[in-house]
FIDOMI-258409 format. One record per residue (C-alpha): residue in three letters; y, z negated, x negated. Coordinates in pm, whole numbers, plus 32768, in hexadecimal, padded with zeros to 4 digits. Layout:
aa, y, z, x
Ala, Y, Z, X
...
***
This chain:
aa, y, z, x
Unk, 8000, 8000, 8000
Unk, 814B, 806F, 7F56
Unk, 8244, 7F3A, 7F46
Unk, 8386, 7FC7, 7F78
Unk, 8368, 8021, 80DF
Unk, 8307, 7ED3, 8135
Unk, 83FE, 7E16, 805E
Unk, 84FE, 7F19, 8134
Unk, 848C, 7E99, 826A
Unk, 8489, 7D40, 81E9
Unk, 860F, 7D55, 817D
Unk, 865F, 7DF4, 82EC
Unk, 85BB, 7CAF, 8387
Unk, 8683, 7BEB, 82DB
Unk, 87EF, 7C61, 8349
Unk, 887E, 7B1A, 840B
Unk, 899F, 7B2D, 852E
Unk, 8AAB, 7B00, 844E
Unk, 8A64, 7C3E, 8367
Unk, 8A27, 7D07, 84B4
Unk, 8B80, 7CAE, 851C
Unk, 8BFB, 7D0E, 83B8
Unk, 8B69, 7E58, 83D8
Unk, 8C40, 7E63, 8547
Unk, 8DA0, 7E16, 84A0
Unk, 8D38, 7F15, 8389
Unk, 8CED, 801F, 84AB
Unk, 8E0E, 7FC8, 8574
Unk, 8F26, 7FC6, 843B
Unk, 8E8D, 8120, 83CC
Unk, 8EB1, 81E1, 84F0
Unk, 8F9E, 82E8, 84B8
Unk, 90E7, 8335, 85C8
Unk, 9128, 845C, 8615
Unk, 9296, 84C1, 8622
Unk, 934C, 8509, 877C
Unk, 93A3, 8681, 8798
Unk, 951D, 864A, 86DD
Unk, 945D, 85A4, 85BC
Unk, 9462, 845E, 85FD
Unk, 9360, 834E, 8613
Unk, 9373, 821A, 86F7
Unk, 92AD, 80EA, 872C
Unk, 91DD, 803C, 860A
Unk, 91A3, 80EC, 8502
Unk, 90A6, 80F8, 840C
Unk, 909D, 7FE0, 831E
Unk, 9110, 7EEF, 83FC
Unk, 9093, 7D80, 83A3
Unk, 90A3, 7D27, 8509
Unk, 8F7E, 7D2C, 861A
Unk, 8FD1, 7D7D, 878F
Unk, 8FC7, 7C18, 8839
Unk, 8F3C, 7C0F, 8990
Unk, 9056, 7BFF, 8A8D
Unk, 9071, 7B83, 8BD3
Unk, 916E, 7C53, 8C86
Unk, 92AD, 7B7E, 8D29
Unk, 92CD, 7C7A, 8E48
Unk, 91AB, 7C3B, 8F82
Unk, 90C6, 7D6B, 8F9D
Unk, 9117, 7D72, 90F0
Unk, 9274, 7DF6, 9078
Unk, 9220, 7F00, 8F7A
Unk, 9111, 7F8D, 907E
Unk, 924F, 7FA8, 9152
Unk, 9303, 8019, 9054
Unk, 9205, 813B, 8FE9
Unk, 922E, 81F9, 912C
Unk, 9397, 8234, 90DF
Unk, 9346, 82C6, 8F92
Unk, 923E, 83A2, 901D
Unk, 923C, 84EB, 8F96
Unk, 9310, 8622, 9034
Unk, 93C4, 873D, 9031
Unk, 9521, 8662, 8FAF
Unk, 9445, 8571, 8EB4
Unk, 9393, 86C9, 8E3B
Unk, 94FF, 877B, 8DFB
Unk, 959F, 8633, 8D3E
Unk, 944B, 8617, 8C82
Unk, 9465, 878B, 8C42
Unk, 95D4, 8795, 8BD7
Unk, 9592, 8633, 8AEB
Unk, 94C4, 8703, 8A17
Unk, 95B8, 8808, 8A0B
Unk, 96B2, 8726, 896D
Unk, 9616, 8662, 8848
Unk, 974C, 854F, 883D
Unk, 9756, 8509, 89CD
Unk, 9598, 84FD, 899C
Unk, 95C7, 8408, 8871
Unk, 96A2, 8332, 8945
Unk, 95F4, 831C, 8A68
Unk, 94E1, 8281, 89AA
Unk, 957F, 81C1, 88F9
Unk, 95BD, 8118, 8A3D
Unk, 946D, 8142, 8AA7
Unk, 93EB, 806E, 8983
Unk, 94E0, 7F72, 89AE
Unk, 94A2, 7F57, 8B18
Unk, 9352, 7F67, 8AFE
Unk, 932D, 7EA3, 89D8
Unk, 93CC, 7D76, 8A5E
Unk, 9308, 7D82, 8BB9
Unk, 91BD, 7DDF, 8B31
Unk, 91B1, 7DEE, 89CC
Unk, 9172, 7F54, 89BB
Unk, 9102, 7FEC, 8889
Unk, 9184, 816D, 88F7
Unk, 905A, 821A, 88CC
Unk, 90B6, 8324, 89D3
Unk, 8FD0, 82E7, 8AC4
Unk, 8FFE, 81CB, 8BAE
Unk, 8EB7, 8102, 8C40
Unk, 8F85, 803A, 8D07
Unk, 8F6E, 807F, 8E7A
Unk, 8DE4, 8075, 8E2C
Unk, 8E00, 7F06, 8D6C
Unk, 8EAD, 7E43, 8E7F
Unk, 8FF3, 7E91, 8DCC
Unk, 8F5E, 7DD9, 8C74
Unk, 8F77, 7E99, 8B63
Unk, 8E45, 7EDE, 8AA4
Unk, 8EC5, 7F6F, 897A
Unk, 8F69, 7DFF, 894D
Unk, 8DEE, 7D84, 88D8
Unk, 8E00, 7D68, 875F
Unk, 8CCA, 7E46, 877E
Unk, 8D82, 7F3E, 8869
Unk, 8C33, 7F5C, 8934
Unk, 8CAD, 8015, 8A9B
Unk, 8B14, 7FFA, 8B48
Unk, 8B10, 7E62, 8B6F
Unk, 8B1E, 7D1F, 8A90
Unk, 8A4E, 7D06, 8917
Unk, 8943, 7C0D, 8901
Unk, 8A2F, 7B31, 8875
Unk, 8AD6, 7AA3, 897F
Unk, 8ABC, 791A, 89BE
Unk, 8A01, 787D, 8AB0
Unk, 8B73, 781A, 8B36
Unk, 8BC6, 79B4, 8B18
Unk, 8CB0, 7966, 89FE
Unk, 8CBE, 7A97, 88F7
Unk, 8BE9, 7A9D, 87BD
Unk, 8D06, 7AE4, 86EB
Unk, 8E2D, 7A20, 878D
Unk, 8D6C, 7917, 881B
Unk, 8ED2, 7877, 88A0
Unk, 8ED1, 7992, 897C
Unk, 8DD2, 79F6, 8AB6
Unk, 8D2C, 7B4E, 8A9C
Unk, 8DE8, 7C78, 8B12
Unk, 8CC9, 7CE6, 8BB0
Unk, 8CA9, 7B63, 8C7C
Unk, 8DE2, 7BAE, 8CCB
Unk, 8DBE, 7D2E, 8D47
Unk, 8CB2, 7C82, 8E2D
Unk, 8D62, 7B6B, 8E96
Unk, 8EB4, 7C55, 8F18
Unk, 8DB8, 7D9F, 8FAE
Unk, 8CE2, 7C80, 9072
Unk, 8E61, 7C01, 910B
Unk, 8E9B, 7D1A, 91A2
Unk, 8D3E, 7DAA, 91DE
Unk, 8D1C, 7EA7, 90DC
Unk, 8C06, 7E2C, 9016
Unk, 8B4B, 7F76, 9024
Unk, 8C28, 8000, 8F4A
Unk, 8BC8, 7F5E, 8E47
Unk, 8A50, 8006, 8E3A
Unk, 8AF6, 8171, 8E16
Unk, 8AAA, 81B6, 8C9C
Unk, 8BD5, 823E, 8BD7
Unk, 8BD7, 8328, 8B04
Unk, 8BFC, 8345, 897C
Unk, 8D7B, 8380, 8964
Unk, 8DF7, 845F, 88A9
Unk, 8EAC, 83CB, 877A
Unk, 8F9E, 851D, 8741
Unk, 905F, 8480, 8847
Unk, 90A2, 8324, 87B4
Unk, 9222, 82CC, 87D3
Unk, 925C, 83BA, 88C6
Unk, 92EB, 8364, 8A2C
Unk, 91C8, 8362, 8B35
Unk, 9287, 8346, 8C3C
Unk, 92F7, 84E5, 8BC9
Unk, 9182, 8509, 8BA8
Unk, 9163, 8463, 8D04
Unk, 925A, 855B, 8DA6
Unk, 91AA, 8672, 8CCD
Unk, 9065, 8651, 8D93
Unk, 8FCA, 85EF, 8C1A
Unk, 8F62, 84C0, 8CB8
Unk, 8E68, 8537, 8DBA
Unk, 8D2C, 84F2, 8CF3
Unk, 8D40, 83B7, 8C3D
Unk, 8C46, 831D, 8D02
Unk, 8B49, 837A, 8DF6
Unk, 8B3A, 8379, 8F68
Unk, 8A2B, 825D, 8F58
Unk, 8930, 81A5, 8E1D
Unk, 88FA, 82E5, 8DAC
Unk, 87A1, 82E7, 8E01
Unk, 879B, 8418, 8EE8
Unk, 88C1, 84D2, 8E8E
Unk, 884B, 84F1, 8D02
Unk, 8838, 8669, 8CA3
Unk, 86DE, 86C8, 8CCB
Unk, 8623, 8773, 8B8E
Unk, 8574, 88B4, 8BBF
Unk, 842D, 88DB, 8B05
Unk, 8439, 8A19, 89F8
Unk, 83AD, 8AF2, 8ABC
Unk, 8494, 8ACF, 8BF1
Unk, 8583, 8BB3, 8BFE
Unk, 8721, 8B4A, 8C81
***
């Protein structure tokens, strides 16, 4: 039996919580932004020393549900969207504000592509580990976060605000890998864009997966 293979496998059982959350910050700080069509990046950027914390939003879900339906897309939101990225200093002030607006109610991390009306209005992209399809197996018996265990998971938290206003089953749609060319961009543009349409599924994701075709089926 060679030795080396096994003394591999050996070394990968030994990797404790701590270095898997190591290997999380490293992820999360090397992720590269992608600049907003004038050039410029917003958000965090790579390097950072910082982890998202877990936040629990100030504003009552109840409110930003409310809220949502105004900024449904349409013909006006698709124009101003439209016309923002036509003009690369009014796009990189609007969001600017979007951050800062955003960043103060939810902690977002501006990754383009906004989870929120599926996450009880929690965002996921505020977990240190960024996971958007439920809590690690960290979490505390208490649902306090593995890495800022001051703070309750976002995901304890997503539950806790969809189950208030009986939208729990949105939280079993699977989302989708995002797509990190649009980091620091504005998602509510996206929104208004219709680039929003698929982030998650219309249910677990069981029955609506794409279905592969054996190699000798034809399209």
């Amino acid at each position: 039996m060679r030795i080396q293979p096994l003394l591999a496998a050996i070394r990968r059982e030994r990797v404790h919580h701590g270095e898997e959350v190591e290997m999380t910050r490293r992820s999360t700080q090397s992720r590269v932004a992608t600049p907003a069509p004038d050039g410029s990046v917003t958000g965090e950027v790579p390097g950072s020393t910082l982890w998202p914390r877990p936040t629990t939003p100030p504003t009552s879900a109840r409110a930003l549900y409310r809220l949502h339906r105004l900024l449904e897309p349409n013909r006006g939101y698709a124009r101003l969207a439209r016309w923002l990225e036509a003009h690369p200093r009014a796009y990189r002030a609007f969001t600017r504000t979007e951050e800062k607006v955003k960043g103060h109610t939810f902690n977002c991390q501006m990754c383009g592509q906004c989870a929120l009306p599926a996450t009880g209005y929690a965002c996921p992209m505020s977990c240190p580990k960024q996971l958007r399809n439920g809590p690690c197996g960290g979490v505390s018996a208490e649902g306090m976060c593995e890495v800022y265990p001051e703070e309750p998971c976002v995901w304890v938290v997503a539950y806790e605000r969809a189950e208030q206003e009986g939208r729990e089953a949105d939280l079993t749609l699977l989302q989708r890998p995002i797509d990190h060319r649009q980091w620091g961009r504005s998602s509510w543009v996206n929104y208004w864009q219709g680039r929003d349409d698929r982030l998650w599924t219309e249910d677990d994701g069981r029955t609506s997966s794409p279905r592969v075709r054996a190699a000798d089926e034809t399209a």
